[in-house]
C-alpha positions as CSV (number, residue, x, y, z in Angstrom):
1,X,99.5,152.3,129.4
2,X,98.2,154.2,132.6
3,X,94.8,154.2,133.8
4,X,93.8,156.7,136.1
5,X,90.6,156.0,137.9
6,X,90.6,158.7,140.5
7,X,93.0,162.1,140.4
8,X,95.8,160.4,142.7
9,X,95.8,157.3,141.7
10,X,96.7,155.3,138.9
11,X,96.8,151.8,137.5
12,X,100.0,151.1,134.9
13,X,100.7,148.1,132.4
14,X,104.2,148.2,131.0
15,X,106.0,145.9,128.3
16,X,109.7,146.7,127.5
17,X,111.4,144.2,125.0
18,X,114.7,144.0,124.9
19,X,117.5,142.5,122.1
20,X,120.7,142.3,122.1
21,X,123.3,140.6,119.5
22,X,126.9,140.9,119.7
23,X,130.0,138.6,118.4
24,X,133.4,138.9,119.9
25,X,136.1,137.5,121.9
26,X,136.5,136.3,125.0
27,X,139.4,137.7,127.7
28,X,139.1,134.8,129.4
29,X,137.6,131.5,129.2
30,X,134.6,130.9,130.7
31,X,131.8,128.0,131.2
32,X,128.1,128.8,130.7
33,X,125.9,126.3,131.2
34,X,128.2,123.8,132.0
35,X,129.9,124.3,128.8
36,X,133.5,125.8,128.2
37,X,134.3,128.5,125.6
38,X,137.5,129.0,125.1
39,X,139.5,132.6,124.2
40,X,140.2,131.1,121.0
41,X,137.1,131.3,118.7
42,X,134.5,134.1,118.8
43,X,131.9,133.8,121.0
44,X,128.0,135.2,119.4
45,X,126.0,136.3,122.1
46,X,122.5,136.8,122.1
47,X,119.8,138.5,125.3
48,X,116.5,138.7,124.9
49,X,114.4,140.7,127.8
50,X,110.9,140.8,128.6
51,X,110.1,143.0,131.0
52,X,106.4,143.3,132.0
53,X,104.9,146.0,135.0
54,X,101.8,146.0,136.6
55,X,101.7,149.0,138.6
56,X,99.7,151.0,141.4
57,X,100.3,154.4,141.9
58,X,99.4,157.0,144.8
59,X,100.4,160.4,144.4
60,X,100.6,162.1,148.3
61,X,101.4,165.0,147.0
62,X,100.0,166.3,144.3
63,X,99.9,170.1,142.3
64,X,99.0,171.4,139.5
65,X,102.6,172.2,138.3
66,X,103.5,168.4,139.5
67,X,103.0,165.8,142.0
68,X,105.0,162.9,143.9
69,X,104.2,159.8,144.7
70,X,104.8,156.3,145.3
71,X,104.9,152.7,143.2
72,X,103.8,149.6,144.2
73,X,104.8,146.9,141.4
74,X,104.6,143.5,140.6
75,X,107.6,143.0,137.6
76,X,107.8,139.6,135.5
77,X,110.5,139.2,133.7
78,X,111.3,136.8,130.7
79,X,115.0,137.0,130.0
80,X,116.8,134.3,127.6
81,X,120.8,134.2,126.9
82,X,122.5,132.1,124.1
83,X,126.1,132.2,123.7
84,X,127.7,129.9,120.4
85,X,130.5,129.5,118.4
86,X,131.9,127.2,115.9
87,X,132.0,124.2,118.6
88,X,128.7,124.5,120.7
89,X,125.4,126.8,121.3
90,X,123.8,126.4,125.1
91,X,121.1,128.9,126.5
92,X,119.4,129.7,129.6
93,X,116.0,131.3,130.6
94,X,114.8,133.0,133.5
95,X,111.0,133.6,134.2
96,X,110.1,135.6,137.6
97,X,107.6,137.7,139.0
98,X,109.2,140.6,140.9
99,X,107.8,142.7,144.1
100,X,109.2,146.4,143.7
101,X,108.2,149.4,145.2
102,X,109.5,152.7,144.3
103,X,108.6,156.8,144.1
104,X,107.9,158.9,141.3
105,X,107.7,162.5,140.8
106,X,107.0,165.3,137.8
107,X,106.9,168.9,137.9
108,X,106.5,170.9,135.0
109,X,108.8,173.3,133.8
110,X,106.1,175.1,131.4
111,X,102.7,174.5,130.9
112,X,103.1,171.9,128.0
113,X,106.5,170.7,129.5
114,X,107.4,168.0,132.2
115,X,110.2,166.4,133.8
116,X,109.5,163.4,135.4
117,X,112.0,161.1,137.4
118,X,111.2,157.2,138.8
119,X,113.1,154.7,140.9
120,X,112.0,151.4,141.9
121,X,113.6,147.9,142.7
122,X,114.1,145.1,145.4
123,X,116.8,144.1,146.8
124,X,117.7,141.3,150.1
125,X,121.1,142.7,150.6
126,X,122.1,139.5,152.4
127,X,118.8,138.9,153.8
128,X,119.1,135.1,154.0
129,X,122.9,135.1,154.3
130,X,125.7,135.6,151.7
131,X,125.0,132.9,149.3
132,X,121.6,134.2,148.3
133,X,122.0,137.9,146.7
134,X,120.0,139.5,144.9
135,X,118.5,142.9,143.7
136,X,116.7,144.5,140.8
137,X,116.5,148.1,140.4
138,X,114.6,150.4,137.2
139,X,115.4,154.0,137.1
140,X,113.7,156.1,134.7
141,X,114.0,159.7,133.4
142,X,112.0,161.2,131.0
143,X,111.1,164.8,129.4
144,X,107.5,165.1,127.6
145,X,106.5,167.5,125.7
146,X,103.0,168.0,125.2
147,X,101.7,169.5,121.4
148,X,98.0,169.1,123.0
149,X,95.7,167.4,125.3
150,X,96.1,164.3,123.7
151,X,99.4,163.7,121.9
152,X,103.1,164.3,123.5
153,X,106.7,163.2,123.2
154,X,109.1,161.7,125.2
155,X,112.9,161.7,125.5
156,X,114.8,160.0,128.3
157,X,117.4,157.8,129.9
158,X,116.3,154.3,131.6
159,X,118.2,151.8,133.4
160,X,118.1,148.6,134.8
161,X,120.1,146.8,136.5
162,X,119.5,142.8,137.8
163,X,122.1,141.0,140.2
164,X,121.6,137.9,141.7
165,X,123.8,135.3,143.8
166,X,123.0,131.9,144.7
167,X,125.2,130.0,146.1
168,X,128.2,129.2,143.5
169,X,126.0,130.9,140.4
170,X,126.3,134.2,139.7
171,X,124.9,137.0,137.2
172,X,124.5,140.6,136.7
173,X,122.6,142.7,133.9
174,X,123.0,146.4,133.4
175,X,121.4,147.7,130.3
176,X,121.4,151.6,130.0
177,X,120.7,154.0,127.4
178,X,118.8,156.7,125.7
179,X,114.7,156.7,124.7
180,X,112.5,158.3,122.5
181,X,108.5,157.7,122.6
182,X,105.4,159.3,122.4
183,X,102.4,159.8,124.1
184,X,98.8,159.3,123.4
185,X,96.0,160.3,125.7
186,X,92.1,159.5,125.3
């Protein structure tokens, strides 16, 4: 949902759920949550993502055939992971705002055609030394197509990717993919 209160700048809400389901087996043993899974049985894993974005935009430059800009954005995410088999079930959740900032441009190719491209994230990069890691980073590209002033749709390719490191505890996300949507103008 974008709001746009004045011709450069915009206000954005964003929720982006996420599931994932998969059963397999493991390569390796591993312990998750303090509990061990062995190679032997299959392992059913479970993610589920929510990913909410309250965002400020300021366009710097902005055109008729396009504009760029830049993204201030306050992320919180809600991400929960189960992994069971026969022997045991154990989960963990994760809830935490996130700072990003990020740029974001469009130009469009015809009149009733865009192209618009978006990268934002945070990262400390070793900030407060090698035991404490961490980055997140949302990259976004999309083609609209516009039927009219008030209805469009939307094909592109999203990724995010969420590492952290703390201490002995370590985790990385990277969900990628194709998107379709549509959008609706008032």
């Amino acid at each position: 949902m974008v709001l746009r209160p004045g011709r450069k700048h915009r206000l954005r809400f964003e929720y982006t759920p996420i599931t994932y389901e998969a059963v397999g087996n493991l390569k390796t043993n591993i312990v998750f949550n303090g509990i061990r899974y062995p190679v032997t049985f299959p392992v059913t894993t479970e993610l589920k993502w929510k990913a909410y974005r309250f965002a400020y935009e300021y366009d710097f430059l902005y055109y008729d055939r396009g504009f760029v800009g830049v993204v201030f954005d306050a992320k919180y995410t809600d991400v929960q992971a189960t992994l069971s088999n026969v022997l045991d079930t154990e989960f963990v959740r994760a809830r935490a705002p996130i700072p990003t900032i990020g740029a974001i441009g469009r130009a469009y190719v015809a009149p009733n055609i865009s192209i618009t491209g978006e990268l934002s994230g945070l990262g400390s990069g070793g900030l407060f030394g090698e035991d404490y890691r961490a980055h997140y980073i949302d990259f976004d590209l999309y083609g609209t197509v516009n039927f009219n002033d008030h209805i469009g749709a939307q094909m592109g390719y999203r990724s995010f990717n969420v590492f952290y490191h703390l201490k002995r505890d370590e985790g990385n996300l990277d969900l990628k993919g194709l998107y379709f949507g549509a959008a609706l103008r008032f």
